[in-house]
PQR file with spaces between the fields and no chain letter, atoms N, CA, C, O and H, PARSE charges and radii, in Angstrom:
ATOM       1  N    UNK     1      28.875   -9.837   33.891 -0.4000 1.5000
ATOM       2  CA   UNK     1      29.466   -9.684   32.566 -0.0000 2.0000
ATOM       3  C    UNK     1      28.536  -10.292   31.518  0.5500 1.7000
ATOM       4  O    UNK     1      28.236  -11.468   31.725 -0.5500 1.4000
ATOM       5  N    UNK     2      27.987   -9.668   30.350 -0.4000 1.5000
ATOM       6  CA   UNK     2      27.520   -9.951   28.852 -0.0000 2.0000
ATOM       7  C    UNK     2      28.511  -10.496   28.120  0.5500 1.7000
ATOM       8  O    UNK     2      29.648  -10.139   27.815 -0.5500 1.4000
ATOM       9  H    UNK     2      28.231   -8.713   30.182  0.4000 1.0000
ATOM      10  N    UNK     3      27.515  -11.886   27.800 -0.4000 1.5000
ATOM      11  CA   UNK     3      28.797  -12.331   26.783 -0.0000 2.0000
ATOM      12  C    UNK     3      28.026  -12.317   25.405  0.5500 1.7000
ATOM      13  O    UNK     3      26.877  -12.679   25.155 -0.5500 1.4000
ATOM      14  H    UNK     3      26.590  -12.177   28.048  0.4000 1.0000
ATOM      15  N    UNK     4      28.872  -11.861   24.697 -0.4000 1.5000
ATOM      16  CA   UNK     4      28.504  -11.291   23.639 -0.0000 2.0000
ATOM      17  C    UNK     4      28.531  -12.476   22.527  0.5500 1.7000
ATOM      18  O    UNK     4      29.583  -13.073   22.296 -0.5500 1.4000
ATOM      19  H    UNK     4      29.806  -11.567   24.900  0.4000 1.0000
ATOM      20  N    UNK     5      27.179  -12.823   21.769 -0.4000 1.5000
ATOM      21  CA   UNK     5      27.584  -14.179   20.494 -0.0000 2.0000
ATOM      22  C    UNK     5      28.099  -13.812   19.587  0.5500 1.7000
ATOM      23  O    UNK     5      28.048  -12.583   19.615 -0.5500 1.4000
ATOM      24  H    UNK     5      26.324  -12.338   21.956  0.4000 1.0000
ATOM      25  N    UNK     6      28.702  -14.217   18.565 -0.4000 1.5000
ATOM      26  CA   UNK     6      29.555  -14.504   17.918 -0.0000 2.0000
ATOM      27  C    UNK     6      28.804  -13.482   16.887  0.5500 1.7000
ATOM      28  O    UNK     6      29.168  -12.319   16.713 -0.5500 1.4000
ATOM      29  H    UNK     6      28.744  -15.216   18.542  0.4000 1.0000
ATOM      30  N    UNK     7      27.715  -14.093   16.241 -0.4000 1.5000
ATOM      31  CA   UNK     7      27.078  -13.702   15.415 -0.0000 2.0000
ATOM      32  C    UNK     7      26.702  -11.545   15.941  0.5500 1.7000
ATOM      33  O    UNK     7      26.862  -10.551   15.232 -0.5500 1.4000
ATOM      34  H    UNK     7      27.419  -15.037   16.382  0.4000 1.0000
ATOM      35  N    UNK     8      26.373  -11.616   16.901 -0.4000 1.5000
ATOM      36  CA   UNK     8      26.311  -10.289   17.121 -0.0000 2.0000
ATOM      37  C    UNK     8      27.282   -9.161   16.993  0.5500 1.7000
ATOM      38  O    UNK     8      26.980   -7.988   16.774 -0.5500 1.4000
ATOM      39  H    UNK     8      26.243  -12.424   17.477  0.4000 1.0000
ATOM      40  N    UNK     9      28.659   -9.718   17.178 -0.4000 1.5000
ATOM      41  CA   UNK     9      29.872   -9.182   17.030 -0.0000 2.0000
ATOM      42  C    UNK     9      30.250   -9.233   15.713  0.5500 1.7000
ATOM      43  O    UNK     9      30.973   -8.260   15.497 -0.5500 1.4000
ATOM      44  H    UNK     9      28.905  -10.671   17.356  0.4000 1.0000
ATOM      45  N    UNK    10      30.070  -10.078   14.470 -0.4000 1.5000
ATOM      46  CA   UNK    10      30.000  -10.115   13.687 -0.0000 2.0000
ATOM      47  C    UNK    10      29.520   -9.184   13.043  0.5500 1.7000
ATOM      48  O    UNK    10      30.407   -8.685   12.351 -0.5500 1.4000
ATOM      49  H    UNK    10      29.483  -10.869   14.645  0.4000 1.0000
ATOM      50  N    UNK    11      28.371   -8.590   12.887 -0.4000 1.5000
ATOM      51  CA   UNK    11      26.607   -7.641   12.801 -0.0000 2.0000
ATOM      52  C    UNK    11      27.982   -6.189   13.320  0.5500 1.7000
ATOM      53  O    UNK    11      28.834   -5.775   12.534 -0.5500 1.4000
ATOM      54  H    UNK    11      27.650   -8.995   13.450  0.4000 1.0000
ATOM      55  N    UNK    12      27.830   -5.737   14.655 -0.4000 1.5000
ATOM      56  CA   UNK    12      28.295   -4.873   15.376 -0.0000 2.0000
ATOM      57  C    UNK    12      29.823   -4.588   14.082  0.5500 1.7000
ATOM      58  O    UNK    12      29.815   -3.514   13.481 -0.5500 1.4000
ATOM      59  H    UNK    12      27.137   -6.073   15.294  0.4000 1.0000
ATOM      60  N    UNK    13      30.836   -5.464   13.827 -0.4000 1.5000
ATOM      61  CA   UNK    13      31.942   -5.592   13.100 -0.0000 2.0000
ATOM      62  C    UNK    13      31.299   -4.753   11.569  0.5500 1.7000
ATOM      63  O    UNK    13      31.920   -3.839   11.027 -0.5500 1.4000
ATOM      64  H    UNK    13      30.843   -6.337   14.315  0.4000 1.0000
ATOM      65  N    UNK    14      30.293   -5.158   11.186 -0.4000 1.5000
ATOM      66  CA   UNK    14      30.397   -4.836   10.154 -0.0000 2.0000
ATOM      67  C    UNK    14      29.598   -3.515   10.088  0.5500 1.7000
ATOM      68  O    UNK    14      29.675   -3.042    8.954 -0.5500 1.4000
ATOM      69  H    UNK    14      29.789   -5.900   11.626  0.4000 1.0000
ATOM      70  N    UNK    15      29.074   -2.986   10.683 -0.4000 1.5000
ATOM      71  CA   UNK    15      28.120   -2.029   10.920 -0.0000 2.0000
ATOM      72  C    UNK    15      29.153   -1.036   11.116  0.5500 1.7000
ATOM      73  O    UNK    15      29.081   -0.038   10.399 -0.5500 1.4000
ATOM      74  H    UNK    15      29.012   -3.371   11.604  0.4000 1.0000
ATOM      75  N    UNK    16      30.164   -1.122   12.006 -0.4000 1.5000
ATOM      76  CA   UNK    16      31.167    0.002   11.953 -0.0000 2.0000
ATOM      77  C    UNK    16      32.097    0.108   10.715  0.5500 1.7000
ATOM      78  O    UNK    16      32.638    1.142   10.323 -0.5500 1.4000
ATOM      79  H    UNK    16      30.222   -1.933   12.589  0.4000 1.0000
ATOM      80  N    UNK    17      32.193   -1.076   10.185 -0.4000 1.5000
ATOM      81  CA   UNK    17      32.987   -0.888    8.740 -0.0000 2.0000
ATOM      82  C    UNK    17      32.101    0.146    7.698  0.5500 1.7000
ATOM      83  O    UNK    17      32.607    1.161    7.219 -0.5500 1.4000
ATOM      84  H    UNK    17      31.754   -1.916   10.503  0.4000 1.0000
ATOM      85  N    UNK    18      30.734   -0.272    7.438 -0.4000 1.5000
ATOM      86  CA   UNK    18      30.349    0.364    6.755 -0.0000 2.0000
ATOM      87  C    UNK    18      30.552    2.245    7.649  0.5500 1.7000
ATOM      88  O    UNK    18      30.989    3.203    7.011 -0.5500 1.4000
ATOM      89  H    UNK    18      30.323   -1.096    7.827  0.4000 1.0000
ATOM      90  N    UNK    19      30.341    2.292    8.381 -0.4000 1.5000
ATOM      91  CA   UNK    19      30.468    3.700    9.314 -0.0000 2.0000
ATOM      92  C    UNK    19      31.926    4.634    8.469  0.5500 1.7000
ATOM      93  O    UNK    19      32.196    5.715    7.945 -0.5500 1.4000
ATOM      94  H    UNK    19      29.986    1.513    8.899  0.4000 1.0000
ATOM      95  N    UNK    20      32.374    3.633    8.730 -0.4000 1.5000
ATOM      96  CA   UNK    20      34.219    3.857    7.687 -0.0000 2.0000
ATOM      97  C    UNK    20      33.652    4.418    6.289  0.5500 1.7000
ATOM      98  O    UNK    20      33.723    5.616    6.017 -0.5500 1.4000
ATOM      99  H    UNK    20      32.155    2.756    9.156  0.4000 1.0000
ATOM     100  N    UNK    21      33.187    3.638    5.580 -0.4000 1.5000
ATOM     101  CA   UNK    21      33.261    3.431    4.201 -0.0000 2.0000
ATOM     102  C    UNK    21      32.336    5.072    3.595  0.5500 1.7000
ATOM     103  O    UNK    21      32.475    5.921    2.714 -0.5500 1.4000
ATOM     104  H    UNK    21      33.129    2.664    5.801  0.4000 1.0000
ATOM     105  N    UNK    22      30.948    4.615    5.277 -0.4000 1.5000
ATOM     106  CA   UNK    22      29.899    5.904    4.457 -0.0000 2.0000
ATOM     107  C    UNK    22      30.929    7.106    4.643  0.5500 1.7000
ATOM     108  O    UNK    22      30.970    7.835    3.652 -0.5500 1.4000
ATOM     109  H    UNK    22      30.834    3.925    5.993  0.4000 1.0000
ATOM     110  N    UNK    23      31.538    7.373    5.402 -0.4000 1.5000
ATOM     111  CA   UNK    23      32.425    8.562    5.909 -0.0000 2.0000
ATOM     112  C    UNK    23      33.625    8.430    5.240  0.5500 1.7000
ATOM     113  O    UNK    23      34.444    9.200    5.743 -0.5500 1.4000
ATOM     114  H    UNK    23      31.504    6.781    6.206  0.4000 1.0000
ATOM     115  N    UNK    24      34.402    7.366    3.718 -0.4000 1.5000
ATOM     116  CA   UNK    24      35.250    8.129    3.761 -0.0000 2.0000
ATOM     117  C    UNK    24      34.290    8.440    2.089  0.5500 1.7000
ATOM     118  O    UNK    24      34.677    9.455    1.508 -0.5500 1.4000
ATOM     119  H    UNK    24      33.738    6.740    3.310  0.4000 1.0000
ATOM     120  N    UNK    25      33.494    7.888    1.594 -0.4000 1.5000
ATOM     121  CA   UNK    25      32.727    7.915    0.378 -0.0000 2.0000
ATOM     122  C    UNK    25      32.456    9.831    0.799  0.5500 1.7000
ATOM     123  O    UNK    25      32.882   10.765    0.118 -0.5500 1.4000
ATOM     124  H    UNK    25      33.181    7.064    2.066  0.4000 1.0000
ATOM     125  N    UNK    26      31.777    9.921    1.876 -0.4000 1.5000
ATOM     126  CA   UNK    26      30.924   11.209    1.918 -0.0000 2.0000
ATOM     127  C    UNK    26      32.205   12.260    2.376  0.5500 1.7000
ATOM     128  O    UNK    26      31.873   13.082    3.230 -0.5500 1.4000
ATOM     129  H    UNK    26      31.431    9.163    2.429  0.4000 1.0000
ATOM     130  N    UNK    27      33.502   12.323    1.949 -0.4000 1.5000
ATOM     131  CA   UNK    27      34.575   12.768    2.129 -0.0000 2.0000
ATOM     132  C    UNK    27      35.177   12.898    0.641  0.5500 1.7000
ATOM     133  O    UNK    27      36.303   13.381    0.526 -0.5500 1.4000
ATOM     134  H    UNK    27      33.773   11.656    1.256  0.4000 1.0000
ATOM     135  N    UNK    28      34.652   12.593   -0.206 -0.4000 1.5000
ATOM     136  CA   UNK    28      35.284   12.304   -1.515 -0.0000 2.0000
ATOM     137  C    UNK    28      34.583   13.883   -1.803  0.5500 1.7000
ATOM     138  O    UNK    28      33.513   14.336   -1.395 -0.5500 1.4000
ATOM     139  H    UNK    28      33.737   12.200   -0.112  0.4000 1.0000
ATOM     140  N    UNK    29      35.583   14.475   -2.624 -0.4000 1.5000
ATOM     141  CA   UNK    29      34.780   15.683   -3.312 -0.0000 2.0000
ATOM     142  C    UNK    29      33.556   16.181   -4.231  0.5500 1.7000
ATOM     143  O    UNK    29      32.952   17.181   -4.619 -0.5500 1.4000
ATOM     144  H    UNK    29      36.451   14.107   -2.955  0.4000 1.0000
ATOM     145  N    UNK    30      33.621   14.681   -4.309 -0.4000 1.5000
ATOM     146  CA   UNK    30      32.048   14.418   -5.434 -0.0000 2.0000
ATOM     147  C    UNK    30      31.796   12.596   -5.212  0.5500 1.7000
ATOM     148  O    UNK    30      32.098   11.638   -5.923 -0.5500 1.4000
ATOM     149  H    UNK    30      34.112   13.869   -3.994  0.4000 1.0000
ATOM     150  N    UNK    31      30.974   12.734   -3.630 -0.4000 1.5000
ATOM     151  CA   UNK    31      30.860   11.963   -3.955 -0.0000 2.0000
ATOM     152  C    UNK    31      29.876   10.476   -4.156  0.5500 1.7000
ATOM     153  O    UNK    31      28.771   10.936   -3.869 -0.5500 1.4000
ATOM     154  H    UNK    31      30.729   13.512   -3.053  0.4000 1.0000
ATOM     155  N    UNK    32      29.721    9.512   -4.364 -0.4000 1.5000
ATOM     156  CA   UNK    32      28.897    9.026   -5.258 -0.0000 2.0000
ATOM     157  C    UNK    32      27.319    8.416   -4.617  0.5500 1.7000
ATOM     158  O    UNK    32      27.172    7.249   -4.256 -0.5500 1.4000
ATOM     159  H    UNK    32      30.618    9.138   -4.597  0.4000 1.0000
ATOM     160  N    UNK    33      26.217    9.474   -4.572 -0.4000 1.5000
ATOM     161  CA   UNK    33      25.472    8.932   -3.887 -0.0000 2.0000
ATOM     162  C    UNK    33      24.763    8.293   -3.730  0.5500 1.7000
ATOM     163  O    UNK    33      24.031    8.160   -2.750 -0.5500 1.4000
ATOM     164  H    UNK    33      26.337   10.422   -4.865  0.4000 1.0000
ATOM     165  N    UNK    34      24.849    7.388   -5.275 -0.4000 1.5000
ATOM     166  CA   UNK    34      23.589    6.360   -5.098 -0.0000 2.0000
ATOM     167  C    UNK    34      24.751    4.696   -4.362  0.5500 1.7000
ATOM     168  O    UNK    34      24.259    3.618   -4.030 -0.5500 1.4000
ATOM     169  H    UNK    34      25.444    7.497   -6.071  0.4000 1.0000
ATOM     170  N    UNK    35      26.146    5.027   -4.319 -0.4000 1.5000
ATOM     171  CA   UNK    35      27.290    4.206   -3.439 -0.0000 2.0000
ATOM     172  C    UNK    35      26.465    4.542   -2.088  0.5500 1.7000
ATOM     173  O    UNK    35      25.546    3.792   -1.759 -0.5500 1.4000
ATOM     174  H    UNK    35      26.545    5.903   -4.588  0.4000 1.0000
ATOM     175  N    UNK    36      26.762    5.547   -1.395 -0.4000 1.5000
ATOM     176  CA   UNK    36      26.418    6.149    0.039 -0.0000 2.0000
ATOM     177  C    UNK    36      24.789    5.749    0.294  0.5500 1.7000
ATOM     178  O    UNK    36      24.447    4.910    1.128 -0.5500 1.4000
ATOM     179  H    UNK    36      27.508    6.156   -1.663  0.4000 1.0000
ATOM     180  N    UNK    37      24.025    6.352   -0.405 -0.4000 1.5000
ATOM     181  CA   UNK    37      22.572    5.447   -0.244 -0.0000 2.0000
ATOM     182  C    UNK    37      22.721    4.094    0.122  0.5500 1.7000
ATOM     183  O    UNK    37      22.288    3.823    1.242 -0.5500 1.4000
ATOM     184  H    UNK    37      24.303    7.034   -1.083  0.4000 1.0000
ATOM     185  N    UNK    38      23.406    2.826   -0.773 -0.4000 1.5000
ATOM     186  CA   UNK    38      23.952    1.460   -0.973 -0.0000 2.0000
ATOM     187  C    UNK    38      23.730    1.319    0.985  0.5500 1.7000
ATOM     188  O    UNK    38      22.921    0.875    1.800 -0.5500 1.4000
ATOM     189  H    UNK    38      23.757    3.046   -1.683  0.4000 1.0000
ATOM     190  N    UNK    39      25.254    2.140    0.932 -0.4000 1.5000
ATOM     191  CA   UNK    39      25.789    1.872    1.606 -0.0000 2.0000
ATOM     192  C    UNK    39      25.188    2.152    3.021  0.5500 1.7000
ATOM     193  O    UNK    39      25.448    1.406    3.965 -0.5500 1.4000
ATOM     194  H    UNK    39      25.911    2.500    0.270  0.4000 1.0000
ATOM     195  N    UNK    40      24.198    3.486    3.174 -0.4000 1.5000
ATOM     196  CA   UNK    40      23.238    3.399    4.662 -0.0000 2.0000
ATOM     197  C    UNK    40      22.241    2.777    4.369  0.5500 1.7000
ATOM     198  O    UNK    40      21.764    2.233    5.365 -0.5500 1.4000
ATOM     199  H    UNK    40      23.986    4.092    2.408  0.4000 1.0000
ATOM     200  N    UNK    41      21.676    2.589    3.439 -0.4000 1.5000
ATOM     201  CA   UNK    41      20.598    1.098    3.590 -0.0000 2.0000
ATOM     202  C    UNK    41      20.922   -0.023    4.291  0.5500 1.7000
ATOM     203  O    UNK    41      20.368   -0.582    5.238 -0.5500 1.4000
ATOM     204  H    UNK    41      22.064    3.030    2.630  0.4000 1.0000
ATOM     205  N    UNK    42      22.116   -0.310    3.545 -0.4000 1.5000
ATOM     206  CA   UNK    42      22.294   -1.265    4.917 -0.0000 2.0000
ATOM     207  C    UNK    42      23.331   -2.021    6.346  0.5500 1.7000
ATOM     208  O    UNK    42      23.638   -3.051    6.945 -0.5500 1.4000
ATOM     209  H    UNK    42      22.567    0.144    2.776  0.4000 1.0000
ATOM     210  N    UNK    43      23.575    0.051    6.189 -0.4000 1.5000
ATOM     211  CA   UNK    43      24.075    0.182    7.651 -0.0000 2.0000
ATOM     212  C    UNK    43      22.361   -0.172    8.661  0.5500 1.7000
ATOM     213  O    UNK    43      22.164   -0.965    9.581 -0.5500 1.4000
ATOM     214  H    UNK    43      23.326    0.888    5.702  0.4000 1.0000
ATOM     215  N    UNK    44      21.635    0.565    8.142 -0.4000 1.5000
ATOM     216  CA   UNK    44      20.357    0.336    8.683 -0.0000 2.0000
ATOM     217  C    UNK    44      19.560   -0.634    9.231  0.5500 1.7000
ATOM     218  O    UNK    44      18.996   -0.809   10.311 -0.5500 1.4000
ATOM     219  H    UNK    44      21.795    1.210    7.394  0.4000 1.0000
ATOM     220  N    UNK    45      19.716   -1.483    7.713 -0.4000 1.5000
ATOM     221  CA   UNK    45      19.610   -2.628    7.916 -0.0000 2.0000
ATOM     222  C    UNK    45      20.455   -3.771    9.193  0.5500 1.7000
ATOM     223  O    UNK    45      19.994   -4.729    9.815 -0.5500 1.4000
ATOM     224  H    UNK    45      20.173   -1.341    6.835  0.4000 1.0000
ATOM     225  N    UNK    46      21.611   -3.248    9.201 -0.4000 1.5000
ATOM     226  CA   UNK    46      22.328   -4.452   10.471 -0.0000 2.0000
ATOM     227  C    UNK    46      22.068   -3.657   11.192  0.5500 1.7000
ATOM     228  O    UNK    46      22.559   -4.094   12.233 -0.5500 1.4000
ATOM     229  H    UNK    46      21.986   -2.470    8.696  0.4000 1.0000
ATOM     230  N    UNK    47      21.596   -2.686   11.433 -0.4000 1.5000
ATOM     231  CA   UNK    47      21.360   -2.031   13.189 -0.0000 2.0000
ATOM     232  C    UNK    47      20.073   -2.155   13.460  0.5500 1.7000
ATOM     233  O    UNK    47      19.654   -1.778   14.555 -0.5500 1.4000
ATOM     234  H    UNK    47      21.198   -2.332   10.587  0.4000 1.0000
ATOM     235  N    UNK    48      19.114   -2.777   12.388 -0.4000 1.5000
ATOM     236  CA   UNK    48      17.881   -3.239   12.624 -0.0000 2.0000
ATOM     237  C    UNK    48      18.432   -4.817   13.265  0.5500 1.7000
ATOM     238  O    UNK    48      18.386   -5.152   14.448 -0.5500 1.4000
ATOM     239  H    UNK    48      19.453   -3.084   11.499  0.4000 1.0000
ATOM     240  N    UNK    49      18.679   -5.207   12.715 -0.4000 1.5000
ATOM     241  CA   UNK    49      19.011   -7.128   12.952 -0.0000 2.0000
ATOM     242  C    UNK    49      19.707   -6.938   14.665  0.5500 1.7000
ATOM     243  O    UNK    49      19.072   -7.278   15.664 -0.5500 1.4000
ATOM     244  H    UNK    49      18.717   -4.934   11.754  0.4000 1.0000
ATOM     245  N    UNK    50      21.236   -6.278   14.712 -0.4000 1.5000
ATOM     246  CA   UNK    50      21.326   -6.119   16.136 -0.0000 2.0000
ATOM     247  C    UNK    50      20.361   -5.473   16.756  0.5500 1.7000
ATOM     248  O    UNK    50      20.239   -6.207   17.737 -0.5500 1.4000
ATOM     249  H    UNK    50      21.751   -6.002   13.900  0.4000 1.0000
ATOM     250  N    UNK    51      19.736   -4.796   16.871 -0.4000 1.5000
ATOM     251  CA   UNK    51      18.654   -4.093   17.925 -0.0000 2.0000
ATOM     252  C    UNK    51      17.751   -5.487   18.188  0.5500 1.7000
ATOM     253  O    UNK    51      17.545   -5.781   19.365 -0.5500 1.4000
ATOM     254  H    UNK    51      19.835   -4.200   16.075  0.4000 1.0000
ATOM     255  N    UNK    52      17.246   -6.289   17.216 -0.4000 1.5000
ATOM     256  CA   UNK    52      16.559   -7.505   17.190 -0.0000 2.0000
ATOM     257  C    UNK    52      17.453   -8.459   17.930  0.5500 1.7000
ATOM     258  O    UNK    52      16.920   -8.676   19.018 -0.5500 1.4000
ATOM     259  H    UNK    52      17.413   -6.050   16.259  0.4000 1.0000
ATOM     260  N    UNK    53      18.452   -9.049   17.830 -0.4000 1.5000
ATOM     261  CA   UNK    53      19.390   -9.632   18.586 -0.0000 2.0000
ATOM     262  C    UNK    53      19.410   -9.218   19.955  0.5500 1.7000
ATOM     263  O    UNK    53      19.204  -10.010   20.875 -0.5500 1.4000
ATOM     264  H    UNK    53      18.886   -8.874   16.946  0.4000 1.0000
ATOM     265  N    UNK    54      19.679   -7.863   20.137 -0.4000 1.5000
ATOM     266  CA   UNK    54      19.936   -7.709   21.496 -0.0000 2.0000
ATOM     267  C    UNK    54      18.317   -7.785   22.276  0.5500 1.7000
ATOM     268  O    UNK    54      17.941   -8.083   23.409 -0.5500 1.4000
ATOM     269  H    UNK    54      19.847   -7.220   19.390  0.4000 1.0000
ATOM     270  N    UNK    55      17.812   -7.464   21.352 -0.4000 1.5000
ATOM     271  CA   UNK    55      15.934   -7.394   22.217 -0.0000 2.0000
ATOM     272  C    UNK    55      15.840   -9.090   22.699  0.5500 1.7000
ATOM     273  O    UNK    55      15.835   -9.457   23.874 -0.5500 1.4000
ATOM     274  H    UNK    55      18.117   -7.221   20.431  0.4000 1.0000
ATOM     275  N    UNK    56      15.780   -9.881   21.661 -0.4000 1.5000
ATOM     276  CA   UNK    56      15.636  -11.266   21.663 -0.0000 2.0000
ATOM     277  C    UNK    56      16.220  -12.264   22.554  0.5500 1.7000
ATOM     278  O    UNK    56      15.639  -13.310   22.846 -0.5500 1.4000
ATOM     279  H    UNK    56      15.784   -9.583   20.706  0.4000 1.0000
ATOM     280  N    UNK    57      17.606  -11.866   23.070 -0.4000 1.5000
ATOM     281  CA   UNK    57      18.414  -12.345   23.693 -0.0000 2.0000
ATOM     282  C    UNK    57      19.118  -13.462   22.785  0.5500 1.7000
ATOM     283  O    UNK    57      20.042  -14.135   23.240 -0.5500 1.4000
ATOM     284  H    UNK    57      18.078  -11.017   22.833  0.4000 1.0000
């Protein structure tokens, strides 16, 4: 069993929130893309930091 740190679950937590947010923004009938840009920059960004986390141990 992986036990998962705190801080990584944290990272992972928020990475799917934004997942929410880009999808319900890009659901809006017009909607706002320099928000949605915002907002996968730095989905990107924490899936850079976890990929680093999980590499690092």
């Amino acid at each position: 069993m992986v036990v998962q740190s705190p801080r990584l679950k944290t990272l992972e937590d928020r990475h799917a929130a934004l997942e929410r947010q880009i999808g319900q923004e890009d659901a809006r009938p017009r909607p706002d893309t320099v928000e949605l840009s915002r907002l996968k920059m730095e989905k990107l960004r924490l899936k850079e930091e976890i990929e680093r986390l999980r590499r690092d141990g």
